[in-house]
C-alpha positions as CSV (number, residue, x, y, z in Angstrom):
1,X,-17.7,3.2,-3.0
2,X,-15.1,4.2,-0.7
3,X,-11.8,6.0,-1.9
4,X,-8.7,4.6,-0.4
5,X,-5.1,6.2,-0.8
6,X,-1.9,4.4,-1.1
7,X,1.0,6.2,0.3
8,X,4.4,4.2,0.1
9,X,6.6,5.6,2.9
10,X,10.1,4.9,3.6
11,X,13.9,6.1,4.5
12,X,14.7,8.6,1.9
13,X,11.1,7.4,-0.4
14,X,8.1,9.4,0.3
15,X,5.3,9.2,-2.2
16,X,1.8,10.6,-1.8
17,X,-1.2,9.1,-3.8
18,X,-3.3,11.8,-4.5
19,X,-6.0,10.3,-7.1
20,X,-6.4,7.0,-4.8
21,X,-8.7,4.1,-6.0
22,X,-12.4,3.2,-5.3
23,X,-13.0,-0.1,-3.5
24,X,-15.6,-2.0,-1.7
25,X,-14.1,-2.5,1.4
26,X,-10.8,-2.1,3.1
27,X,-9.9,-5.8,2.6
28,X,-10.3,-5.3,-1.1
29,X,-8.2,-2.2,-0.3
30,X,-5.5,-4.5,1.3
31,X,-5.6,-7.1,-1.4
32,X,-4.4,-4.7,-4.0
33,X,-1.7,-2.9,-1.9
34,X,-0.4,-6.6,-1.3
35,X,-0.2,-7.2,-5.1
36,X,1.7,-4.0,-5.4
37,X,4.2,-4.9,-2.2
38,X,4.8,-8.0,-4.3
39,X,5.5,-6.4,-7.7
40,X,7.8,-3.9,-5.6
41,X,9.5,-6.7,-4.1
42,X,10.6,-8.4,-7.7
43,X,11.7,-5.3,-8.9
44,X,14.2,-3.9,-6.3
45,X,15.3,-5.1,-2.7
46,X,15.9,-1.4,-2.2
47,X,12.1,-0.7,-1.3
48,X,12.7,-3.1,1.4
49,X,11.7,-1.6,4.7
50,X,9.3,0.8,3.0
51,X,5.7,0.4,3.1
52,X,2.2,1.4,1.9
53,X,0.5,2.6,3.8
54,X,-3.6,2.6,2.9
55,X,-5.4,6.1,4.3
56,X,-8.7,6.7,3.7
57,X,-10.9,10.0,2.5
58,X,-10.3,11.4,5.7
59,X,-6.4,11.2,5.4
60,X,-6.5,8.7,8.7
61,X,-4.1,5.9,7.7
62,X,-6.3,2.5,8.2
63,X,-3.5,0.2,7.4
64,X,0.1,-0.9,6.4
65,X,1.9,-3.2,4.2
66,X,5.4,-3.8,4.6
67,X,7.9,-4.4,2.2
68,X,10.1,-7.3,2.5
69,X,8.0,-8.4,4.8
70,X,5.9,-11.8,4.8
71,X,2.6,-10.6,2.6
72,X,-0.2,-12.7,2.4
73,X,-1.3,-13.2,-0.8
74,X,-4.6,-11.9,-2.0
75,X,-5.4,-12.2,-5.7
């Protein structure tokens, strides 16, 4: 399974996922950096404008998830 990397970036916030997770695909992959957008969200609106961003094995960042922004929700 492929090893995805979820990196939350932001003014002043810079966090790098070194472990990263094992999914199937990169919609999986998006699912569960939405579920964490959402838990950041009801725990501080200081993370807004921050995101994760979801980099794959090669380090090339495939996608982003916003914070504070409209997330669909994938559970």
């Amino acid at each position: 399974m492929p090893q995805y990397f979820f990196h939350f970036v932001g003014e002043g916030h810079e966090y790098v996922d070194a472990d990263g997770q094992s999914f199937s695909d990169l919609i999986s992959a998006k699912a569960y950096a939405a579920r964490v957008v959402r838990e950041l969200e009801q725990d501080s609106s200081e993370y807004f404008g921050c995101s994760i961003c979801i980099v794959n094995e090669q380090g090339e960042e495939l996608d982003r998830v916003s914070i504070g922004a409209d997330v669909i929700k994938a559970d």
